[in-house]
C-alpha positions in Angstrom: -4.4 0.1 30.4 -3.7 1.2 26.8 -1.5 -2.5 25.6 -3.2 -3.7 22.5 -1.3 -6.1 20.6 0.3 -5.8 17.3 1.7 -7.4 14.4 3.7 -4.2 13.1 7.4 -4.6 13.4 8.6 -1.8 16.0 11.8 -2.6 17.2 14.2 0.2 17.1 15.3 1.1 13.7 12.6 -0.3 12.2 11.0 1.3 9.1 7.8 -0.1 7.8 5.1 0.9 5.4 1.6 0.1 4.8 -0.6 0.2 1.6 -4.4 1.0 2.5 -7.5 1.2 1.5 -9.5 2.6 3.9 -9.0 4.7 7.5 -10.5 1.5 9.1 -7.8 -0.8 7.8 -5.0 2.2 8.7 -6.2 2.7 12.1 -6.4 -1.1 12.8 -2.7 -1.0 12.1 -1.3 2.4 13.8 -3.4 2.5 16.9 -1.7 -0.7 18.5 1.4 0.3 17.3 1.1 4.0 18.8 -1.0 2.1 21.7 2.2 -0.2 22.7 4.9 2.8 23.2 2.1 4.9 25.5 1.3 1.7 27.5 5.5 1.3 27.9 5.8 5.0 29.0 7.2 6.5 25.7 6.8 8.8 23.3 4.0 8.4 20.7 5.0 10.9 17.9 1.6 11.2 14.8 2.3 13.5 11.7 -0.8 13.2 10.0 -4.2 14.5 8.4 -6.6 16.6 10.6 -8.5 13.1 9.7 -6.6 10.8 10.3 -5.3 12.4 13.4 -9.3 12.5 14.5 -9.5 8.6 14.5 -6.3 7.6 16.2 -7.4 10.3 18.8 -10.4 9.0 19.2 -9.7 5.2 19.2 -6.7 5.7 21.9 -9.0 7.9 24.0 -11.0 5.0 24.2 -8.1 3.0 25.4 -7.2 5.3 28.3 -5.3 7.9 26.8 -6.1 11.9 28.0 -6.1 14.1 25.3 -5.4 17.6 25.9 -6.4 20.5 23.6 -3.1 21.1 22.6 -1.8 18.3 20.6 -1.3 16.0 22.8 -2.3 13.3 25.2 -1.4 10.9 28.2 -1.9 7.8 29.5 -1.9 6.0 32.6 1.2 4.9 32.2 2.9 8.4 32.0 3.3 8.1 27.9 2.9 10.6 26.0 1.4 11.6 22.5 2.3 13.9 20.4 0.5 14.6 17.2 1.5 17.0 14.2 -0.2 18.3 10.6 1.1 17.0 8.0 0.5 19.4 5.4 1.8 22.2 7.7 5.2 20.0 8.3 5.4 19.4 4.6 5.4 23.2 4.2 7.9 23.6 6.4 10.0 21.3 4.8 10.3 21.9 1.1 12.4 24.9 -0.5 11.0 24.8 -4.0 9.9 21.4 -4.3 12.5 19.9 -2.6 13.0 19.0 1.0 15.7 21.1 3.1 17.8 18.3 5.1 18.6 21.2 7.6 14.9 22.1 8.2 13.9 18.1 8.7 17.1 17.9 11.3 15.4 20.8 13.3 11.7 20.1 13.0 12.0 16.1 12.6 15.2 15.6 14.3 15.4 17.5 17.3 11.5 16.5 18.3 12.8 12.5 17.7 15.9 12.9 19.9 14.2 14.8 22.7 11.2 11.9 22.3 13.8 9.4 22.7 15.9 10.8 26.0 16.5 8.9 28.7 16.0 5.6 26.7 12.2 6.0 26.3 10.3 3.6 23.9 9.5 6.4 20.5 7.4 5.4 17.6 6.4 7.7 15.2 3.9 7.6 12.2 4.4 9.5 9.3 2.3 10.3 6.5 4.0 13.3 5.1 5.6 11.5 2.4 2.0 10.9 1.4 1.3 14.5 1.1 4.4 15.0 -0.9 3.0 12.2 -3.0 -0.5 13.4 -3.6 1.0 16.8 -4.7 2.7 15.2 -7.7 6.1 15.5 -5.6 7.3 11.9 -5.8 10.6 12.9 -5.9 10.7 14.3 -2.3 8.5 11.8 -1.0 11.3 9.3 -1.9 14.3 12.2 -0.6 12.3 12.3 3.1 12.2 8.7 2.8 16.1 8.3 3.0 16.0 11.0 5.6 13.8 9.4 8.0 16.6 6.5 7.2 18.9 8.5 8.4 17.6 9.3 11.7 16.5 6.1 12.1 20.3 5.3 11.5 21.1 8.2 14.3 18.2 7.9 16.8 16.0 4.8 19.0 13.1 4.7 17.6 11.0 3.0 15.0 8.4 4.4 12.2 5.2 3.8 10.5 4.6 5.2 6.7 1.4 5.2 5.2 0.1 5.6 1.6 -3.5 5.0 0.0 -3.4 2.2 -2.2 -5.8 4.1 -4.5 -3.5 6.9 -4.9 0.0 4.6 -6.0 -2.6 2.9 -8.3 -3.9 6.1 -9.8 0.3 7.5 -10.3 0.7 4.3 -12.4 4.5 4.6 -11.7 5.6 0.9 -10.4 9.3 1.2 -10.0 8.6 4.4 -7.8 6.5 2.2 -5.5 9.1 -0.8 -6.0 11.2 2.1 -4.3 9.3 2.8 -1.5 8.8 -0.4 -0.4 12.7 -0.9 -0.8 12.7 2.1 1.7 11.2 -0.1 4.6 11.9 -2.8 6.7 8.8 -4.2 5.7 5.6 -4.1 4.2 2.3 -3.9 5.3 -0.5 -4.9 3.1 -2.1 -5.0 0.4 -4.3 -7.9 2.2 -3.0 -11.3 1.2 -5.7 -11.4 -1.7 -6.7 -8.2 -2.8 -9.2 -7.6 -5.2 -11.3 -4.3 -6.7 -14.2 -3.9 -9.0 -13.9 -1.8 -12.0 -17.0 0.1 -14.3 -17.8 -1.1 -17.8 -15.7 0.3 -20.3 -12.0 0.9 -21.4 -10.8 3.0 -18.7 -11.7 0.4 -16.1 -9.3 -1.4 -18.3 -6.9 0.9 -17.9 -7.0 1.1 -14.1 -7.5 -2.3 -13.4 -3.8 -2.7 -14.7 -2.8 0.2 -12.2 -4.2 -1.8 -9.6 -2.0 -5.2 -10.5 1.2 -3.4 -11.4 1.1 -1.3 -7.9 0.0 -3.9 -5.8 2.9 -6.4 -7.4 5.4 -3.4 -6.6 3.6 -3.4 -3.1 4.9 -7.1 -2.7 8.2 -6.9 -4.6 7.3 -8.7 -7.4 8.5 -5.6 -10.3 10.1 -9.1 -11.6 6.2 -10.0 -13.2 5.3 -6.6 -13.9 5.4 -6.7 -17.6 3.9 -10.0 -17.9 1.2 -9.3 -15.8 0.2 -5.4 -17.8 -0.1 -7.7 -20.8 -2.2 -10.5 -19.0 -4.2 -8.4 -17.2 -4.9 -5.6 -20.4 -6.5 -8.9 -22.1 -8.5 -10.3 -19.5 -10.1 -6.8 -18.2 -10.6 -6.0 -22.2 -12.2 -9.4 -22.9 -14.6 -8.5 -19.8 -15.2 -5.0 -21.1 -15.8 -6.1 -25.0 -17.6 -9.6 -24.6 -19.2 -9.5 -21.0 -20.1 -5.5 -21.1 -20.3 -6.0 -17.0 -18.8 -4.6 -14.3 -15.5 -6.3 -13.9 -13.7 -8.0 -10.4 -9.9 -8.4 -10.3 -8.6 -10.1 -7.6 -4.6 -11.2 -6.6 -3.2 -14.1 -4.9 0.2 -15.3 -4.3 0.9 -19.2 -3.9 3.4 -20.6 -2.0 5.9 -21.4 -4.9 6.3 -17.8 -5.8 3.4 -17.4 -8.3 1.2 -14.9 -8.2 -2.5 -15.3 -9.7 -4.4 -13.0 -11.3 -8.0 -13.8 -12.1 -11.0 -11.6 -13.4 -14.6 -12.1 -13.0 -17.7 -11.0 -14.6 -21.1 -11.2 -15.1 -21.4 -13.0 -18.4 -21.2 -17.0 -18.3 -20.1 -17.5 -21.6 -16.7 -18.8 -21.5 -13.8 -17.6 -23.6 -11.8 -19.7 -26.1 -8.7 -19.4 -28.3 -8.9 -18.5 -31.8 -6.9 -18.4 -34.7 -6.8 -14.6 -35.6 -6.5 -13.8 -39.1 -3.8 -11.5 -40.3 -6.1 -8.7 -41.2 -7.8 -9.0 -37.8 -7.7 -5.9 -35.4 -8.5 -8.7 -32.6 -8.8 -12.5 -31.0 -5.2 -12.8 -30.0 -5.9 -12.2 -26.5 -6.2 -15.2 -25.0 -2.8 -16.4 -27.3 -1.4 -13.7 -25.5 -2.3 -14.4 -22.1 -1.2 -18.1 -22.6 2.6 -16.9 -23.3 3.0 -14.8 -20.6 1.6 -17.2 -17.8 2.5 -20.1 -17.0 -1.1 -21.8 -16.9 -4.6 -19.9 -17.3 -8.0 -21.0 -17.3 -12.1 -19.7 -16.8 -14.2 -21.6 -14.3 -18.1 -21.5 -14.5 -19.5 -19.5 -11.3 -23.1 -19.1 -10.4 -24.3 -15.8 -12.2 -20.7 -15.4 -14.1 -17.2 -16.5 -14.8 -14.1 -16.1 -13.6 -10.7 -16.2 -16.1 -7.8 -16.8 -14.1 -3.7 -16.6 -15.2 -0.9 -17.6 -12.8 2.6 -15.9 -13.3 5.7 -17.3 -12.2 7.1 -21.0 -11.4 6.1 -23.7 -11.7 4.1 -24.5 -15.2 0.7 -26.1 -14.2 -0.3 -29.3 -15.1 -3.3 -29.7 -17.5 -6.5 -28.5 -15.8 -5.0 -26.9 -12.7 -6.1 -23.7 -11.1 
């Protein structure tokens, strides 16, 4: 039998997208989900890389499934799947950078509503939108996104989106995320704590605020954006300029709403306030840091430190964190 469990929400209508990192942690997520509608007898529908299309195949052949040489496979429930390129259905979709509703009703359309005749179980995964993405076309990443919406509006069946995290991080453009995610039903990832190492230097700096601001729009919290580029710009820079280390910044979210964002490096000289003069060009971080969060402090570790802020309610008490 091909039933795996899952934690993806795929009831009809549903629209959810997940935020990766690698094709480990996407497959973990779409295989049960695709593995659930072929176990039920239905329709399994993949648009994806030749890639990513490899390791699905290969994980659900494992689970039972027949694959043909033709696209498309079986299992021994009678379900079947159905896999597509994605760059070739991007193609096919856009007339000079944008995307033709008519040629999405005919390609996407009519292959959803014949999936889902006679009441079978359909659920597709989509990574088009990521194509669009990569190629700089945000803007008809987001118009296929209401599309899909609209079928999903028309049609039985529920959907899987998919973008690398690395990728939303590198585009640097958080209320475009913030939009996909208000696209979706829900949200899958980042994990509950994520965290990423950065090189030495400035433009690990730079990046490391990428990686806060997207993963904040990833959870829906635009609301701490600006707070957090500043907090986050004077941590990483106080790690580049006084550790010169490679740099770990790491996210967590408490359960009153805050979200935590903490930096670690290899230097175990903890920082302190100072008074800046007025002809200074620096030492106003950490002055900076303490008005946009609501509590910070920098813990000894063995063979570093670690300089933590939380954003968001409450206030700490004195020597929290």
């Amino acid at each position: 039998m091909v039933a795996v469990s899952s934690d993806v929400p795929s009831a009809p209508h549903d629209h959810v997208v997940q935020f990766y990192r690698h094709d480990d942690e996407l497959a973990d997520g779409v295989v049960p989900y695709l593995a659930e509608a072929l176990d039920a007898g239905g329709v399994a529908v993949v648009i994806a890389t030749p890639a990513h299309r490899a390791v699905f195949a290969a994980r659900l052949s494992a689970l039972g499934v027949e694959l043909g040489t033709t696209g498309e496979g079986r299992s021994p429930s009678g379900g079947a799947l159905v896999l597509l390129d994605a760059a070739e259905a991007m193609d096919t979709l856009l007339i000079n950078g944008r995307v033709a509703s008519h040629r999405f009703d005919k390609l996407i359309g009519g292959l959803i509503h014949e999936a889902a005749a006679g009441g079978r179980v359909v659920r597709a995964y989509g990574e088009i939108v990521a194509e669009m993405w990569a190629a700089g076309n945000v803007a008809a990443a987001l118009e296929l996104e209401d599309l899909w919406n609209g079928l999903g509006r028309e049609a039985d069946f529920s959907l899987y989106c998919a973008y690398p995290l690395t990728m939303m991080e590198a585009e640097g453009d958080v209320l475009a995320v913030h939009q996909v995610c208000r696209q979706h039903s829900a949200v899958i990832g980042p994990p509950a704590s994520p965290s990423r190492t950065f090189a030495p230097g400035m433009r690990g700096a730079t990046e490391a605020r990428r990686f806060v601001n997207s993963t904040l729009a990833a959870w829906g919290r635009v609301d701490l954006v600006e707070a957090a580029s500043i907090v986050t710009t004077e941590l990483a820079s106080n790690a580049v300029l006084h550790a010169r280390t490679e740099f770990t910044v790491s996210l967590s979210r408490g359960v009153d709403g805050s979200v935590r964002v903490a930096v670690r490096d290899a230097s175990p000289e903890l920082p302190a306030p100072r008074q800046a003069l007025p002809s200074d060009g620096s030492g106003r971080g950490l002055r900076l840091v303490a008005a946009f969060a609501t509590g910070w402090g920098a813990d000894p570790l063995p063979g570093g430190k670690v300089v933590w802020a939380r954003l968001g309610p409450p206030p700490l008490s004195p020597g929290a964190g």
